[in-house]
Structure formats: C-alpha cells, structure tokens
C-alpha positions, 0 to 999 in steps of 0.5 A: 321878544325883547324888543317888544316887551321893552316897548310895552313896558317904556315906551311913549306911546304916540297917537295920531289922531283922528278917525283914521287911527280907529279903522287900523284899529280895527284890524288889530286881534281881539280879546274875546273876553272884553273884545278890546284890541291887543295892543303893544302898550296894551296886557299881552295875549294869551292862547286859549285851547280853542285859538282864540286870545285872552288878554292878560288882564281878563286871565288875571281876574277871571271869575273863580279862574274860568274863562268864558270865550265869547267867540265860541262860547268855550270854557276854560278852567285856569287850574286844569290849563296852563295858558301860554303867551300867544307869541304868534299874535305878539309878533302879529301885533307888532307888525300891525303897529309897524304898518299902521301905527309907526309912530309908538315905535321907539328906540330900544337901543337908548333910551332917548325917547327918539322915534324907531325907523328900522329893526334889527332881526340879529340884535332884536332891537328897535333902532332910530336913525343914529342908532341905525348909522352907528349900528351900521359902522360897527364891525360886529353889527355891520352884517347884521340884517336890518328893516327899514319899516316901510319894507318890513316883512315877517320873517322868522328869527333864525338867531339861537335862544339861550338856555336861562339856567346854563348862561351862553349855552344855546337852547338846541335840543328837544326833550320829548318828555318835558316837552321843552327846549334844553341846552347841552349841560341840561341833558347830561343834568336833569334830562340825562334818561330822557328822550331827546332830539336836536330841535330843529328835527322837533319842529320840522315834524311838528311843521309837517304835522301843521302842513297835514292840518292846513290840507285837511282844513282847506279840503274841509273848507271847500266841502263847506263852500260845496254844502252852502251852495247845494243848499241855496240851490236847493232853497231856489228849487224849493221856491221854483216848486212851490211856484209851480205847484201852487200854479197848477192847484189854482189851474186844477181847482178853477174848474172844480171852484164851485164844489172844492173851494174848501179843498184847494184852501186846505191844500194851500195850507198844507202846501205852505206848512211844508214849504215853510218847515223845509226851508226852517230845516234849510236855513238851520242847517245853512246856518250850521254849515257858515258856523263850520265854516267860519270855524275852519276859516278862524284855524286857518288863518291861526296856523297861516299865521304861524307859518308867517310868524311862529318860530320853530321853538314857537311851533313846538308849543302849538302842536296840541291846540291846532291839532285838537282844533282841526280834529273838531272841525273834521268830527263835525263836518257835514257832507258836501251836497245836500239833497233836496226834498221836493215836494209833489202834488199827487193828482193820479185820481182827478179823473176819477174824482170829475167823473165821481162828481159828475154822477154824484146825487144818490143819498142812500141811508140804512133801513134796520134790517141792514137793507138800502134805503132809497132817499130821493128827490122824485122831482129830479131823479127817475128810478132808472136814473138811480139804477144808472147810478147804482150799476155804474158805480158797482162796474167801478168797485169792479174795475178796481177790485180787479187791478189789485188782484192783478197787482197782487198776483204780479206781486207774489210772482216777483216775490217767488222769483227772489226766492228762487234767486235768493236759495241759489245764491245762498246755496252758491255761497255754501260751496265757496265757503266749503271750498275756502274752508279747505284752501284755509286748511291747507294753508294753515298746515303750510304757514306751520311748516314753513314756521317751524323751518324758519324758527330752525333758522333763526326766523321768528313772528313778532305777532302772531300770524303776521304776514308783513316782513317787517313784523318779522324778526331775523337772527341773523347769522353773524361772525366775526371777520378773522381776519380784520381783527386789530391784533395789535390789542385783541385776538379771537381765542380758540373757543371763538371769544374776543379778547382784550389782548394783542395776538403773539402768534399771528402777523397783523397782515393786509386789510386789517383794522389798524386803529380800532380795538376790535373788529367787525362782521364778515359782511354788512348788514343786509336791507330786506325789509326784516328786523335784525337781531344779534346779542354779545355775552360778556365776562368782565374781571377787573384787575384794578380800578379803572381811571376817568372814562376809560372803555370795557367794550363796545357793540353798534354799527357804523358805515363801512368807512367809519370802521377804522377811523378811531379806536371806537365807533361812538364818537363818529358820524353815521355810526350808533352804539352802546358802551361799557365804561367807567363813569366819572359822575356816579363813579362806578361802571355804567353804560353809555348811548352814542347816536353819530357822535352825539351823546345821547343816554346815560344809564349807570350802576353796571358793576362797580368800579373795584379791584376783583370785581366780575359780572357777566354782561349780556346785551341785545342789537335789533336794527330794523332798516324798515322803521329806521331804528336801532334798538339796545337791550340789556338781556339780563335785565330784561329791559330796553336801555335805548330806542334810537330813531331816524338812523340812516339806512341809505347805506349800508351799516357793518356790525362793530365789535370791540374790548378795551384797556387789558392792563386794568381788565380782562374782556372776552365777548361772545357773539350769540346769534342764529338759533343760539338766541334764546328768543322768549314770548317776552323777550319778542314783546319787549321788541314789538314795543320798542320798534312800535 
C-alpha cells in the first residue's frame, strides 16, 4: 500500500509514553520468529504456509534459508517457497495504529511532518487537516471517500490497480496459468495461449471457496468444544467412580479387615493405577483436542480478517495457504464425544468367598502314594468335623461343575440356532444373486440395443457404460435456415454448402438476415441435459492476399436477438465463436477465440496469407448447456484450441454460420452433423477432458 510503505520509510514516528502504550502494544501480531511486534516503522510481515507471520528481518537472515516457526513448530525452506508480503496483517496493523497509536500517523500528502487526522481510500493517502480542507475544495478529489480516524473502518479498496509493465492500463483479468493479475495489452502479449478471466469472476470464486472454509472450520470448532466437554464430563464420572468404589471396598473389607487386610491394600493400589493411567490418557487427549482447537481458531481468525481487510487481488494469493490449512485441521480432527471407560469392582464371588472363610481350617498335604493326608489340630478339630468339611466342599465343586455344563450345553443350542439362521440366509442370498444375475443379463441385451439404435441417430457414450445424460454426446441434426440466408452476400448451392457470394436468382424476401454474412440453423439449440456436438468442413482458396483483419468464416453461437446486429456474432454480447482471419501480428491466417465480445485466444499459423493459396479446414462445436461450456476443435489437428466457461445458457442460444469477403477469396462450408460425424474413441476423450 502506498501510503503505508510511505510511512514506514519517513515517518516520524511519535510515542506516547507510559505503560498504556505497551498493553496496545500487545495486541499488535507477532512475528513468530523473534516474537516482536509488527509495527508500521517496523520490517514488514511476510505470510508463512502455515498463516503465521515472519518479519522481514528474520527471513532475511534465516539460518541456511530455514524458518522455524515457533508457534507451530513448522519449517520453511526459503529455496522451495517464495514467501509473499501478508498484506492483510499490513492493513491490520495500520488500523491498529490508527486505533491505538494516532499519533505515528503522518501526512503522506506533504512532507511537512504535520499530524494525520483522516484517510483517503480513492487517493491512498494519509492527510492532515490542511491537506483534508484542500482536498475537499478540489473538483476532482471533492467526491472522494475520506475517514476521519475516530470513525475509520476496514474497508475494501475498490480503486483499480495498474498494470506495472503497461502504465495506465488497469489490472483486470486473471491469468489462471501464471496466476497473477494482468492488463489488457498483457493478454494479446506474453499470455495470448493462456487462460484467462475477468479477475473479479477469480476472486469471487476464491471468495466462495473461503466461505466453504469458514463453515468447515466452525463445524470443526464446535466439534472441538463438543469433544473438550465430553471429556471433562468424563474426567468428573472418572472422579465420582473412584469415589464410589473406593467407599464400597472400604465398607466391603470392614468386616473382612482381620483376615484381607493384604487384599483391600492390593486392591486400592490397582484402583489408584487405573484411575491415574486413564485420566493420563484423558488429559493427553484433552490437550490434543485444545491444540485442535487453538488451531482452528488461529485460521479462523486468519481468514475473517481477510474478509475485513483482503482485497479480491489480495484473495487470489491466499487461496493455497488457507485451503492447505483447513484441510490439516479436517485430517487431524477427533470425534465429537468421547466415551468414557468406567471402571467396576467385580464382587459376584463375595458370598462364596464369606462362606469359603467360614469353613476354612483343613490342612491337607499329599502322602507319596498320591493319597490325602490329614493334618490336623486334634485339640480343635473332630474326625467329624473334617468330614463336614470334606463333604460340604465336595457339594460345592458339584454345584459349579453343574452350572457350567448347563452353561455350556445353552451354548452349543444357541450356537446351532445360528447356524441354522446362518445356511437359510446364505441360501436366501443365493437365490437373489441368481435372480439379479439374470435382470443384469436381460438388461445388458437392452443397453446394447438401445445403443446400437442411438449410435444410428447420432447418440454416442462419452464413458463406457455411462448412464448420466450429461455423459452423453448428441450429434445433433442441424441444418441451415434457407430461408434466413443474408443473400445479399452468400447462397446455399445446390450440393448444400454456403457460399461466399450473393444469390442472382433469388429475392432476398421477409425475415431474412440483413447484416449478417451468413445464416443460422432452422431451430435453437435444445436444453435437455446432453452435450451437443456439430462440425463444418471448409474449402478456402485465396485469390489475392487479404488485408489487415479481414474475416474467411465464422462458427459459434449467440442469442436469438444477436443473430442479425452486426456482420458477425464475435464482437456482441451473449455470443461465443471461433473465426478464421487474416492476422496483422504474425502475418498470415490464424484463428481467433471471441467470448460476448470479449477476445480471448489467439491461435495462428492457419495457411498462409498468399495468392493461390488452398486448404481444407474442418472444425468441431460441442455446447454442453449442463456444465456451461463450449468447446472448439480443429478436427484435423486433432486437438482442442479453446474451452470456454461459465456461458450463459438462461436462454436459448442458435447456431451461426458465416463466410467473408468473396472478392479476395472463395469460402464453401459444409455442415457435417448426425451420423455423417466421424465420431472416433479419440475423438470422444479429447471431449470427455475438455468438458471435465
């Protein structure tokens, strides 16, 4: 900005002193290199991949041209990337210091040092009271939008750029393959095979994409919030568990304290191990989801300050960074909540473990003969006694020998219920895949006969076994409207052609074409969904050298009230076409790209521009009202000379046919169309690229 680069070059810079201008301070950006302020005297940002800001200075002296960013860690390597000024943090900054710091400011307009009090947007000037009154009484500058700085917003600049090579010349188209801004005189130059659009159609589709990013980034963001909450809940359940079981082991082992004292400190130590792991594992992973987070929110703010401060040329540059970032957001996204693992003390044998107890006492040692035995206190324990014993643990082994065969019989009949489930579904499926297999058959017999009918009618597949119409290519059956022919300067001849020379033998008669040398087709073009597809094949002689830009034919399409404005369709609006002329530039005959009266590409070499010279030229038209686009082939070539996009299809559009200038030349045009059309396996990829 010029302003802005003024004042970081001369400005003397004022300081208001005090601990108040170091908390505004603070809200300036960063570098994240050196992590000092930006400011306007300051080295000027530049945007890393990642959307964080180096300064100049740091780039500049990068150890072995590396940046390591500190915020996330990233590294750039200056001979791989070309890093652009951050424009939209300059702008940030400026209104910073607009905000917070008003005294730095100082008039650009002269250089008398005075303090600035208002801004220009027209003029892209800073200007002090004298220079604001005199810019006010001015004629020229008098409707000029001017901001006081109390009241001044962010806006986006609206005043045209100029071209730096082409003085005077605005900056206003697109060039999609150097992907930068270029003048008018820039396309017919260097980027006359490039492709090209009007920048603002650029930038509003960048705009869009940026609008796609923001919804996806605050989906994500919400996720993020979702997961964190989920996850505190669940570190609270965690707590509330531990609570609870620690409670119920205390209350559990109280009455078993003299025998399992051993046990419930085991127990508490497991109990503790476990709660601690998980919650490590929570924590990590909260931690993961706030870095997530803070992520998304850093691109966030990035692209909602780029809808505050970008400019559309400003939009175009920051495309692959934000798109790059939101996708790393989206790849490393967690789920939305978080499922908690709870932890359980398991106490289905604490009855049987009381009662075990209680009946505890026999020692029981093996003799080597492999029998019991019986090792007692005789003081304490009858013979009887240890039979009770004997006996009641015995009916215990029983008790659970019987539950699991139970268990294990109710096992193998559930086991034989699925696999009886099991072979009748399976033998289910058989009999509608047999039944599929032949609707497939039948089917496949039908597609090949309704094929081999719509191959005879002009109809072909662009992709095998394509059921879409849009991937369906219609030779359409034109003809040329006898009795809309120009006769004042072409014919029809009795092979069919069009001609270069005016009719002797018929009247010009109502509702033919007056102006244009030519005519067009009996109807429009019809709007079904399907691409359209016609070809001309033309035999040029040249009888004498033409002069500068003079036409040999033309072949597009255009709206119904554009048919007879002018003696061709190229220069009108709400028209596109490919014409044959002589070219003053390369000197001989090339063809030309028209798209609503705007030039758009510049292929030469035809034939050349002699006397007695002859070719045959044969070209292509497909018009697909489905994906907006027209395409031009040069059949002989072989090849594809010009996609055109976004064409309006809102209504309908008639095929134009015309032949120039019979006093250098001879013109006859065939119209080929229908199952006349040659239409090759090459000739159909060619088509399916263009159009994808």
């Amino acid at each position: 900005m010029r302003y802005l680069s003024r004042v970081i070059a001369g400005s003397d810079v004022r300081v208001n002193g005090g601990g108040s201008d170091q908390s505004r301070m603070d809200s300036f950006p960063k570098c994240s290199v050196c992590q000092q302020q930006f400011t306007l005297k300051g080295a000027a940002p530049y945007l890393l991949p990642c959307l964080h800001a180096v300064c100049e200075t740091c780039m500049t002296s990068a150890a072995g041209g590396v940046i390591s960013c500190s915020t996330c860690q990233g590294e750039v390597h200056l001979t791989d990337t070309h890093l652009q000024k951050d424009t939209v943090r300059q702008k940030e900054i400026f209104h910073l210091t607009v905000k917070h710091r008003p005294t730095e400011l100082i008039c650009t307009h002269e250089d008398d040092s005075n303090q600035a009090v208002c801004w220009c947007q027209d003029c892209d000037e800073l200007l002090c009271e004298y220079c604001q009154n005199m810019h006010s009484n001015f004629k020229v500058t008098r409707s000029h939008v001017v901001q006081i700085f109390a009241d001044l917003e962010p806006t986006i600049s609206t005043v045209p750029k100029f071209c730096s090579i082409h003085k005077y010349h605005p900056l206003y188209l697109f060039d999609k393959s150097c992907r930068k801004l270029i003048c008018a005189r820039c396309r017919i130059q260097d980027h006359a095979d490039h492709e090209v659009e009007k920048f603002d159609v650029a930038a509003e589709t960048v705009t869009k994409q940026l609008e796609y990013h923001k919804n996806e980034l605050s989906t994500l963001q919400t996720r993020h919030q979702a997961n964190m909450q989920s996850i505190r809940q669940g570190t609270e359940s965690t707590d509330e568990t531990h609570n609870s079981l620690k409670e119920n082991i205390r209350h559990i082992f109280q009455s078993l304290r003299s025998q399992l004292d051993q046990r419930e400190k085991e127990l508490l130590f497991d109990l503790e191990n476990h709660t601690r792991e998980t919650k490590a594992t929570q924590h990590s992973l909260l931690t993961a989801c706030v870095e997530d987070k803070n992520k998304c929110i850093r691109v966030l703010d990035y692209i909602n300050n780029v809808f505050h401060y970008a400019s559309k040329s400003d939009i175009l540059g920051l495309e692959t960074y934000v798109g790059e970032m939101t996708g790393t957001c989206l790849d490393t996204a967690a789920s939305q909540t978080y499922a908690v693992p709870t932890a359980v003390f398991n106490t289905n044998s604490l009855s049987k473990l009381k009662a075990t107890l209680s009946g505890f006492g026999a020692i029981l040692t093996m003799d080597m003969d492999g029998k019991s035995e019986i090792i007692a206190d005789r003081g304490t324990q009858t013979d009887d006694d240890f039979m009770a014993d004997v006996e009641m643990k015995h009916k215990m082994d029983m008790e659970e020998l019987k539950t699991k065969i139970d268990s294990v019989e109710k096992h193998i009949e559930s086991l034989t219920k699925l696999t009886d489930k099991l072979n009748s579904e399976i033998e289910s499926l058989k009999s509608r895949i047999d039944e599929k297999e032949a609707i497939e058959k039948k089917d496949a017999k039908r597609i090949d006969l309704l094929l081999g009918v719509a191959r005879e009618c002009g109809v072909h597949l662009l992709k095998p076994g394509a059921v879409d119409r849009s991937l369906m290519l219609k030779c359409v059956p034109l003809k040329y409207d006898k009795d809309r022919v120009s006769l004042a300067y072409v014919h029809i001849n009795t092979e069919g052609d069009l001609v270069n020379r005016k009719s002797d033998t018929r009247p010009a008669g109502k509702g033919r074409l007056k102006k244009y040398w030519g005519t067009c087709s009996t109807d429009p073009l019809p709007q079904d969904g399907c691409p359209k597809y016609w070809e001309v094949e033309n035999r040029v002689n040249l009888d004498k050298p033409l002069p500068e830009n003079w036409l040999i034919l033309e072949v597009g399409v255009c709206r119904e009230e554009q048919r007879d404005v002018h003696h061709c369709i190229g220069l009108r609006p709400y028209s596109y076409c490919m014409n044959v002329a002589q070219c003053s530039t390369h000197g001989g005959i090339c063809r030309r790209i028209w798209k609503e009266g705007q030039y758009v590409l510049h292929l030469p070499d035809t034939l050349p521009n002699t006397a007695g010279a002859s070719h045959t030229l044969h070209y292509g038209v497909v018009y697909d009202d489905t994906r907006k686009k027209i395409v031009f082939i040069d059949v002989k070539e072989k090849k594809v000379m010009s996609t055109l996009d976004n064409v309006d299809c809102s209504e309908p559009l008639w095929p134009m046919f015309g032949v120039y200038n019979p006093p250098h030349l001879t013109v006859s045009m065939r119209l080929v169309v229908g199952s006349d059309i040659n239409m090759t396996e090459e000739k159909k990829a060619m088509i399916v690229k263009a159009l994808s």
